[in-house]
Wavefront OBJ file of the C-alpha trace (Angstrom):
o trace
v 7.164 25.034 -19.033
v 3.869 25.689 -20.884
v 1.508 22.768 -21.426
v 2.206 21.472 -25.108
v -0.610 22.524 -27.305
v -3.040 19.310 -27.685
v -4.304 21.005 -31.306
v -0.895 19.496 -32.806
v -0.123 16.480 -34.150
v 2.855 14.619 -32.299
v 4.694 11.482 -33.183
v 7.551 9.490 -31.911
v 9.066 6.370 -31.726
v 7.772 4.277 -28.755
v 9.319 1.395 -28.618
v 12.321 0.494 -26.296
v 15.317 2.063 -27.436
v 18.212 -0.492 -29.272
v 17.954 -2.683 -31.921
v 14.643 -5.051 -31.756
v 12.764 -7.380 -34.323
v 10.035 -4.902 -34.483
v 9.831 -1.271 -33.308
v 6.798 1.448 -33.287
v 6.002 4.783 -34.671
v 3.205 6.280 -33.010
v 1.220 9.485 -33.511
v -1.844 11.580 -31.725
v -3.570 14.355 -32.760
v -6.435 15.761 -35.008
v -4.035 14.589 -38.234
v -2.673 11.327 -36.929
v -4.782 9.241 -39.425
v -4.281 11.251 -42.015
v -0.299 11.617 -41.565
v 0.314 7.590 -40.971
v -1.682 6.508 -43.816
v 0.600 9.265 -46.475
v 3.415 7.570 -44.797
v 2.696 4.275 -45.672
v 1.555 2.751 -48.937
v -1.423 0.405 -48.235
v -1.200 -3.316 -49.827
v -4.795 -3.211 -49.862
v -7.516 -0.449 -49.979
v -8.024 2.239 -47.209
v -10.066 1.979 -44.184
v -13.593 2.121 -43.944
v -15.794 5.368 -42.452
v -16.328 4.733 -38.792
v -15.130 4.919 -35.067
v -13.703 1.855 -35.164
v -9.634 0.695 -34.865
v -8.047 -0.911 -38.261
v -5.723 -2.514 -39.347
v -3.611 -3.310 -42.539
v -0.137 -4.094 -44.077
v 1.707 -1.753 -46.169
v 5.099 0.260 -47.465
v 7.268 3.044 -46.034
v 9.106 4.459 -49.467
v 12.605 4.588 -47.757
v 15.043 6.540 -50.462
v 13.423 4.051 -53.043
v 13.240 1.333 -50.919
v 9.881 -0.100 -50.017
v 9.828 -0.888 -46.147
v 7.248 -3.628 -44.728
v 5.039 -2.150 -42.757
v 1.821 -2.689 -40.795
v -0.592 0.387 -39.679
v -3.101 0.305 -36.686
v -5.833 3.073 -36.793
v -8.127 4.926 -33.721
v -10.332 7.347 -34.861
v -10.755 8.371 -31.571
v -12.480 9.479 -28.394
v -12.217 5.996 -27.294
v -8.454 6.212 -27.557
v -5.410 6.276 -25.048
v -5.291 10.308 -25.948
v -8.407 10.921 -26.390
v -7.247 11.763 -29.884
v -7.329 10.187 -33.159
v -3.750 8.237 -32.921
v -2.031 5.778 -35.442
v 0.883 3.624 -34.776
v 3.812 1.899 -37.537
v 4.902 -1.004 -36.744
v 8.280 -1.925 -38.765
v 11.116 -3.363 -38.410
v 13.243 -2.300 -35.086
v 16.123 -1.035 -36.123
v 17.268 2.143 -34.703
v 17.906 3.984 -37.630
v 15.190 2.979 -39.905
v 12.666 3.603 -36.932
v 14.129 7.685 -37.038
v 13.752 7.617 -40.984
v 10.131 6.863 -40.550
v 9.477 9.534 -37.567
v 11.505 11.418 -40.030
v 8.632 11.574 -43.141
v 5.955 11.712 -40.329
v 7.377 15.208 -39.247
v 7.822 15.986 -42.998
v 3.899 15.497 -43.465
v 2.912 18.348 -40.552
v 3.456 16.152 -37.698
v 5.324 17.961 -34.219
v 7.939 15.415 -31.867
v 6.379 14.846 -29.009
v 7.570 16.003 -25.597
v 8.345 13.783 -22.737
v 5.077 12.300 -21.751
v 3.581 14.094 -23.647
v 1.105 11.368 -25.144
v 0.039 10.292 -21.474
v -0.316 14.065 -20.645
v -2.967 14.221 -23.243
v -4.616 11.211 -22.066
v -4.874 13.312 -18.768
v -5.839 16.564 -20.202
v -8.783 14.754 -21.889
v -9.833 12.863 -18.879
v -9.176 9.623 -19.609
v -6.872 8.669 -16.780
v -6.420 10.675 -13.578
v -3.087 12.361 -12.538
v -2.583 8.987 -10.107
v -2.816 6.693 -13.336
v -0.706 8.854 -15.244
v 1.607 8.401 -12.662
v 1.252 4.802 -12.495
v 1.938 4.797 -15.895
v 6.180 5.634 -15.050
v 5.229 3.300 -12.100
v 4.563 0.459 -14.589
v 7.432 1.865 -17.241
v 10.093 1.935 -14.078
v 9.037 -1.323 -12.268
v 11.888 -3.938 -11.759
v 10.407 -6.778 -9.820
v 6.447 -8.434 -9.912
v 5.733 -6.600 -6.673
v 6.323 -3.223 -8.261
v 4.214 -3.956 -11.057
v 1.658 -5.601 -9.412
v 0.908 -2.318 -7.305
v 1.668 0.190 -10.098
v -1.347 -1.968 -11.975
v -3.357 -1.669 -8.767
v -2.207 2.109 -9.181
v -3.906 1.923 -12.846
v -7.354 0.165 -11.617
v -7.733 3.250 -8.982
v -6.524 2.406 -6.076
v -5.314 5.909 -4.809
v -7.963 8.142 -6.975
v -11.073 6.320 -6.221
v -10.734 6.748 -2.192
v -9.746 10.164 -2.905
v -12.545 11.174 -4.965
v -15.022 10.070 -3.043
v -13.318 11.588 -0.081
v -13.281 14.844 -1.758
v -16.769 14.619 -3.454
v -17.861 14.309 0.655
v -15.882 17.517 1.684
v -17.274 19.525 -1.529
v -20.937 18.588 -0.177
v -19.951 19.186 3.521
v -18.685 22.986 2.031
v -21.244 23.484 -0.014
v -23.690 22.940 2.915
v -21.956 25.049 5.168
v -21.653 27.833 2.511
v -25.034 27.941 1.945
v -26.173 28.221 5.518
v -23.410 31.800 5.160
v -24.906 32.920 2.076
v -28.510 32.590 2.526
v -28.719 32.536 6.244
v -31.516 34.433 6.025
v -33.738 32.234 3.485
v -35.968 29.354 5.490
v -35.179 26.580 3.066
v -31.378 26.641 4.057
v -30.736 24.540 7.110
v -26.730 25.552 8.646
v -25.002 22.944 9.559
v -25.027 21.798 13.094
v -21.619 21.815 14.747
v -21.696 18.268 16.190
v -22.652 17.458 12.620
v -19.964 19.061 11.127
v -17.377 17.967 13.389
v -18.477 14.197 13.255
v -17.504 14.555 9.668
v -14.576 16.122 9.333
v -13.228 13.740 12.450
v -14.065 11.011 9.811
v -12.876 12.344 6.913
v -9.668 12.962 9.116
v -9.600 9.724 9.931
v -9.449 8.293 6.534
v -6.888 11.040 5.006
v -4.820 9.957 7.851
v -5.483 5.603 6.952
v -4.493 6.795 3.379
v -1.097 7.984 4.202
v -0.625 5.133 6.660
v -1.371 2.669 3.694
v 1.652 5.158 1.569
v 3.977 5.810 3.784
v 7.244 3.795 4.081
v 7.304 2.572 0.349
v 8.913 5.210 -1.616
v 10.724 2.390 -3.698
v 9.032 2.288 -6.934
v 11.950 1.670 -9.103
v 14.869 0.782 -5.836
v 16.132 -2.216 -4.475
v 14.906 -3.386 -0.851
v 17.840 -3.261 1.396
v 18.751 -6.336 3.199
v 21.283 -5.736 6.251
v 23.290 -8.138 7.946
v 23.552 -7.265 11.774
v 24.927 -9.371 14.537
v 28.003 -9.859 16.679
v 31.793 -9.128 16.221
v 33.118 -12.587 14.586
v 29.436 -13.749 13.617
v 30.249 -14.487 9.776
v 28.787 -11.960 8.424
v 31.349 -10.400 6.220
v 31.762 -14.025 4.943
v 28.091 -14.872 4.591
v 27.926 -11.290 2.407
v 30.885 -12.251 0.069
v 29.017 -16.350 -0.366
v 25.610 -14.265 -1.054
v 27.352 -11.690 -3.813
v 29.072 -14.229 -5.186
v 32.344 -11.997 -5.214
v 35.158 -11.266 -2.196
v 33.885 -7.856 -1.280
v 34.262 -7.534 2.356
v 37.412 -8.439 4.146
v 37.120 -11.572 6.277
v 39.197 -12.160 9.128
v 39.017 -14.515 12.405
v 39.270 -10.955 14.473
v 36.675 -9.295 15.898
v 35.729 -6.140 14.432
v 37.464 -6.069 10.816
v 33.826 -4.559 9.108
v 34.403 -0.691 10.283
v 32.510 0.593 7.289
v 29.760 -1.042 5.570
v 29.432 -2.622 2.168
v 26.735 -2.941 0.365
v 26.199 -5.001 -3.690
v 23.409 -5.563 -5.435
v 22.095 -9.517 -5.586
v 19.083 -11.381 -6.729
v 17.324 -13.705 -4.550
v 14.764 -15.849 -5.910
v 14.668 -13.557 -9.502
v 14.028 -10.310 -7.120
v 16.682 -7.725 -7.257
v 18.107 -6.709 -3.846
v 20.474 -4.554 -2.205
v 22.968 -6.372 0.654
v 24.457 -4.393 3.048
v 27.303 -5.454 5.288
v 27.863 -4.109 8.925
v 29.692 -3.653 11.679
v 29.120 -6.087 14.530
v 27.171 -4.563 17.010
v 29.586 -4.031 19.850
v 30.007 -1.413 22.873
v 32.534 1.211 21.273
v 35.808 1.518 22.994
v 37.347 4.365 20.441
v 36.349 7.206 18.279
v 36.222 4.795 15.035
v 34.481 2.156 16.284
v 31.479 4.924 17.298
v 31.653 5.785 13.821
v 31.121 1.944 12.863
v 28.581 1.629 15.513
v 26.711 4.840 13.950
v 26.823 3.597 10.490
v 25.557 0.011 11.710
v 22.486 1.776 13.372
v 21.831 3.871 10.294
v 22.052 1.348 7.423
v 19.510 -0.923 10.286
v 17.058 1.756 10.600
v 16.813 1.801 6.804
v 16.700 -1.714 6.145
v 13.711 -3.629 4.629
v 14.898 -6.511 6.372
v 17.613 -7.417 8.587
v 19.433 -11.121 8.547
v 20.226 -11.360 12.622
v 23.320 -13.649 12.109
v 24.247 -16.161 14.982
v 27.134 -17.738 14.278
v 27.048 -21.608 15.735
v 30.744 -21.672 17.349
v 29.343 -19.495 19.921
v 27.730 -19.783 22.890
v 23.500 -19.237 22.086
v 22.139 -15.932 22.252
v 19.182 -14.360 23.369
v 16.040 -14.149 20.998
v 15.310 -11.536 18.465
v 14.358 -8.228 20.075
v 10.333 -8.289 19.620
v 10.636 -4.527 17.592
v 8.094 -5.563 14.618
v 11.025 -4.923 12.374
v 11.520 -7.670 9.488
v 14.094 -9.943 10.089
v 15.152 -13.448 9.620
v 17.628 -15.516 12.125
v 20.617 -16.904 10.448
v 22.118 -19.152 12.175
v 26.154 -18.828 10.393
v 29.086 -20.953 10.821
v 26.577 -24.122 10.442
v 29.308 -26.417 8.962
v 31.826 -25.924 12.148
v 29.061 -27.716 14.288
v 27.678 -30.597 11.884
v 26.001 -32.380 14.852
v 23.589 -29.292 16.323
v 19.981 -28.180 15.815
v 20.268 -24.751 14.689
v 17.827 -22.685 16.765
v 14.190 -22.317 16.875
v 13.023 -20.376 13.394
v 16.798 -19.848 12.206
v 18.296 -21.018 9.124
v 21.209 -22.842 8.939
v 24.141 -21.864 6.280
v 27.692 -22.114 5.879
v 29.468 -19.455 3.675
v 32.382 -21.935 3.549
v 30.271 -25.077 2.378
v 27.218 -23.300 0.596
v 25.265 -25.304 3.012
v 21.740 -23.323 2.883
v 22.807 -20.459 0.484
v 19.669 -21.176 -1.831
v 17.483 -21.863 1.000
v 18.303 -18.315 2.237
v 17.719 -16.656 -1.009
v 14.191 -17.889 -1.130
v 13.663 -16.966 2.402
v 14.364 -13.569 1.644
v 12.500 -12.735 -1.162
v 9.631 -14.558 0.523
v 10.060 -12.219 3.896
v 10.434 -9.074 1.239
v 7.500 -10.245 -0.393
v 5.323 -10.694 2.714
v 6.322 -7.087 3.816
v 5.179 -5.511 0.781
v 1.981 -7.631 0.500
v 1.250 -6.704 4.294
v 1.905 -3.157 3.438
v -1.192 -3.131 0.537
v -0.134 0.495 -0.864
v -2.863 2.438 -2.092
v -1.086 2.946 -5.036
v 1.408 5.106 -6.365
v 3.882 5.702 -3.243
v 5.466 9.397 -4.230
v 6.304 12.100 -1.970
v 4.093 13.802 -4.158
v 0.804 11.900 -3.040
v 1.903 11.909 0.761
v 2.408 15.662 0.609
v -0.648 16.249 -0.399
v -2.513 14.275 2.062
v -0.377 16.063 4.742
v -1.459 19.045 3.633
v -4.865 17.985 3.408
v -4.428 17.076 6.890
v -3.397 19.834 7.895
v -6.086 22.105 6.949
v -9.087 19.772 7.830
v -6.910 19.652 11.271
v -7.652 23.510 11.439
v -10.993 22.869 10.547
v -11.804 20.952 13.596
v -9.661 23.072 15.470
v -11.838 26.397 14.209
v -14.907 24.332 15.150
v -13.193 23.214 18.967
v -13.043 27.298 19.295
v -16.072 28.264 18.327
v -15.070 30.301 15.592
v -16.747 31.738 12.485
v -17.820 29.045 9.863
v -16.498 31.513 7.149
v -13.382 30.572 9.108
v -13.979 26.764 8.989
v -15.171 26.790 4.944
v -11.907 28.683 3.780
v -9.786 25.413 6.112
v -12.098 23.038 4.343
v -11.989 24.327 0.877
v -7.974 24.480 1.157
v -8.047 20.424 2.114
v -10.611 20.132 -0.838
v -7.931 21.863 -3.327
v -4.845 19.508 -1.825
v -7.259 16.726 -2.675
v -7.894 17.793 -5.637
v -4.431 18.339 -6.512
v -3.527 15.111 -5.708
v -5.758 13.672 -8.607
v -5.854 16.613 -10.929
v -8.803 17.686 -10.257
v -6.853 21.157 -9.458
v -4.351 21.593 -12.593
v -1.199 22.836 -11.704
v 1.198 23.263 -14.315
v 4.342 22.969 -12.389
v 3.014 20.140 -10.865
v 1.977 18.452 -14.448
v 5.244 19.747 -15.821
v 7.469 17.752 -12.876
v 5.281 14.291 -13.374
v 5.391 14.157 -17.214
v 9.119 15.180 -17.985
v 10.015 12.097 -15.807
v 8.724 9.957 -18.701
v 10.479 8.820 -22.204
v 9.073 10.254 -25.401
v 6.671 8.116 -26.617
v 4.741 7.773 -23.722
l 1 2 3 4 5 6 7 8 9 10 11 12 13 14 15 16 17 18 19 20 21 22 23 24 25 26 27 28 29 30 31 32 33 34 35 36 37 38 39 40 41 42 43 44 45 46 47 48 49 50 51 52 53 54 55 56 57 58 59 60 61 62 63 64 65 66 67 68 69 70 71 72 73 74 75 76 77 78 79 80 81 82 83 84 85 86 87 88 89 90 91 92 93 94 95 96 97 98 99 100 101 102 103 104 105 106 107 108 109 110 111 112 113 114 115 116 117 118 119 120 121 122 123 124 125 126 127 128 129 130 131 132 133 134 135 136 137 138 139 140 141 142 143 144 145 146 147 148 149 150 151 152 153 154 155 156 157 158 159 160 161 162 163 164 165 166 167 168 169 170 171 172 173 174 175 176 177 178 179 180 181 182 183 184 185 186 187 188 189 190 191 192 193 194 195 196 197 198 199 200 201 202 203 204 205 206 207 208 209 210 211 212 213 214 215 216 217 218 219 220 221 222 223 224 225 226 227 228 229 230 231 232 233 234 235 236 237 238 239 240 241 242 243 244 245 246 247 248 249 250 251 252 253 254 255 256 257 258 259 260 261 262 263 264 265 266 267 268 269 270 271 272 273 274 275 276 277 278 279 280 281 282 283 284 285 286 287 288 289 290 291 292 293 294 295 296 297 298 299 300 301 302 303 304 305 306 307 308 309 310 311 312 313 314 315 316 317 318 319 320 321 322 323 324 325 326 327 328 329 330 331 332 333 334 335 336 337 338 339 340 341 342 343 344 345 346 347 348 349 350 351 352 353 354 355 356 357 358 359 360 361 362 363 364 365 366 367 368 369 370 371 372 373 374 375 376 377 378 379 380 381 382 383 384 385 386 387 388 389 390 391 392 393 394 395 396 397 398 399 400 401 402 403 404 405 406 407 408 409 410 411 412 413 414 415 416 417 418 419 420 421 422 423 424 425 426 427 428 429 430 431 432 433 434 435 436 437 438 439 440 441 442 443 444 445 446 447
């Protein structure tokens, strides 16, 4: 899709869709001001000459019906766009809201495309493509943690290392170019070899802490999955129905009733999760129960964290493997041995009593919490951004690898400027359209 012409004048309604107590018309472009203040009738006179944002009350003339109103103006550069913009504020009623987009496409102005209002903010350099992205981050988030590093996302936290990372690779080129084009000229120094391959074994080094500080936390709008694992018989199936609050799983005093695996959405301390029941883990005597054993290691090796469940009828078992994975002891069945110590770091709960239900929740949401604060992302967590720095590593990876074999630096510089492009792609410092197109059509209009 062709980038929408920034010369036009777009509008749309940007407030949440459904009914509201107030809702928002807003508009960009070189006739923004002009269109929002035919639209509404001013209570008092017009704005003064200047770069600076206004403000007044005022009337939509709805089929004879004068509309409250209030009008905010931005001349502009110093805008979200870039642009001149204006925004309605009136009441938020669906319909009403599409009446007054309605006389604001009358007067000249063009609907605006998915995005497109944060794609203009891009276009005229006001955000990187990160923040834009952070934007939908923000937009998308459904718990504090996902907002908290989409904001992070906002105040740089990807395109700032990145920058400077590729501002160093642009002077490293540019030095090495020069020593091909002008190796004849006195004044032009080539680059030494250890030199050069002290920095790119640096640079590597931080593309490579970049996509460590990404990878694993492609959930900016998912739930963290929580997975019950344990023995045959350990509760767990009773422990998942007490935490959801419904009688999903089928609980039985025989071993091995959970073949399949069940998972339903929860909150735990106000942060949405995703509970997933398993199998117990168990050496498989039959065809089936390989299956259940297979879809009990897959739905661990996903998990955010796993709740090790121990029920307290049965004889102790030995500690948590020591595999750095997230997990919390549970120690199930609690209320069936009233006079024990659960064990060391477990919690004690009964799905029967409710005994250390609530306790639980908190844990978990603490533990999830931990995990993502431990994790620090460097922002926006997209396969987009971790493609790029694999490609990026890639090519500075052939860089050193020209360098190890003593080949041509024509041969190194065309390695080095294809990391510098991946960077810049990253942060839209390289436009791509297709790239631009897939980011911005993610978003609502209005955005």
């Amino acid at each position: 899709m062709a980038t929408p012409d920034p010369a036009d004048t777009i509008a749309a309604i940007a407030s949440p869709p459904g009914p509201a107590v107030r809702g928002l018309v807003r508009l960009s472009g070189p006739r923004a001001i002009a269109i929002g203040l035919e639209v509404v009738r001013l209570d008092a006179g017009g704005p003064p000459p200047g770069r600076r944002p206004w403000w007044s009350q005022g009337r939509i003339d709805l089929e004879g019906t004068p509309l409250p109103c209030s009008i905010t103006l931005w001349p502009g550069p110093r805008t979200y766009t870039g642009q001149p913009m204006a925004e309605l504020h009136t009441t938020g009623s669906p319909p009403l809201l599409r009446l007054v987009l309605g006389r604001c496409l009358d007067r000249g102005a063009r609907l605006a495309e998915p995005g497109e209002f944060t794609l203009r903010a891009f276009l005229s350099g006001r955000i990187d493509l990160t923040r834009a992205e952070a934007v939908l981050a923000v937009i998308d988030s459904t718990t504090p943690a996902q907002v908290e590093t989409a904001l992070r996302q906002l105040a740089g936290g990807l395109a700032g290392p990145i920058d400077r990372l590729r501002d160093r690779l642009l002077d490293t080129l540019a030095h090495l170019e020069a020593g091909l084009d002008f190796v004849d000229e006195a004044d032009v120094d080539p680059l030494a070899r250890r030199q050069l391959a002290d920095a790119l074994a640096r640079d590597s080094a931080e593309v490579a802490a970049l996509a460590d500080r990404l990878r694993g936390r492609d959930l900016p709008s998912g739930r963290p999955r929580v997975v019950l694992v344990g023995p045959p018989n350990a509760g767990k199936s009773r422990l998942f129905n007490a935490l959801a609050g419904a009688e999903l799983a089928l609980v039985s005093p025989v071993a091995g009733t959970t073949r399949d695996y069940l998972s339903a959405p929860i909150s735990c301390d106000g942060l949405p999760v995703e509970l997933i029941d398993t199998a117990g883990l168990d050496d498989a005597d039959d065809p089936i129960e390989a299956q259940a054993q297979a879809l009990r290691d897959a739905q661990e090796a996903g998990a955010d964290l796993l709740l090790d469940c121990r029920p307290a009828d049965a004889p102790p078992l030995a500690r948590p493997p020591q595999d750095h994975r997230p997990r919390l002891v549970v120690w199930t069945k609690a209320d069936l041995s009233p006079d024990a110590a659960p064990p060391e770091d477990a919690l004690a709960t009964s799905a029967e009593s409710g005994l250390g239900l609530d306790r639980l929740r908190v844990a978990i949401a603490d533990a999830l919490r931990r995990r993502e604060a431990e994790h620090d992302p460097a922002g926006l967590t997209s396969s987009r951004c971790r493609d790029g720095l694999a490609r990026a590593s890639a090519a500075l990876g052939r860089a050193a690898e020209a360098i190890r074999l003593d080949s041509g630096d024509e041969l190194v510089a065309v390695d080095l400027r294809d990391a510098v492009e991946e960077l810049g792609r990253i942060i839209g410092a390289e436009i791509d359209d297709a790239i631009l197109d897939r980011i911005f059509r993610r978003f609502c209009i209005g955005k």
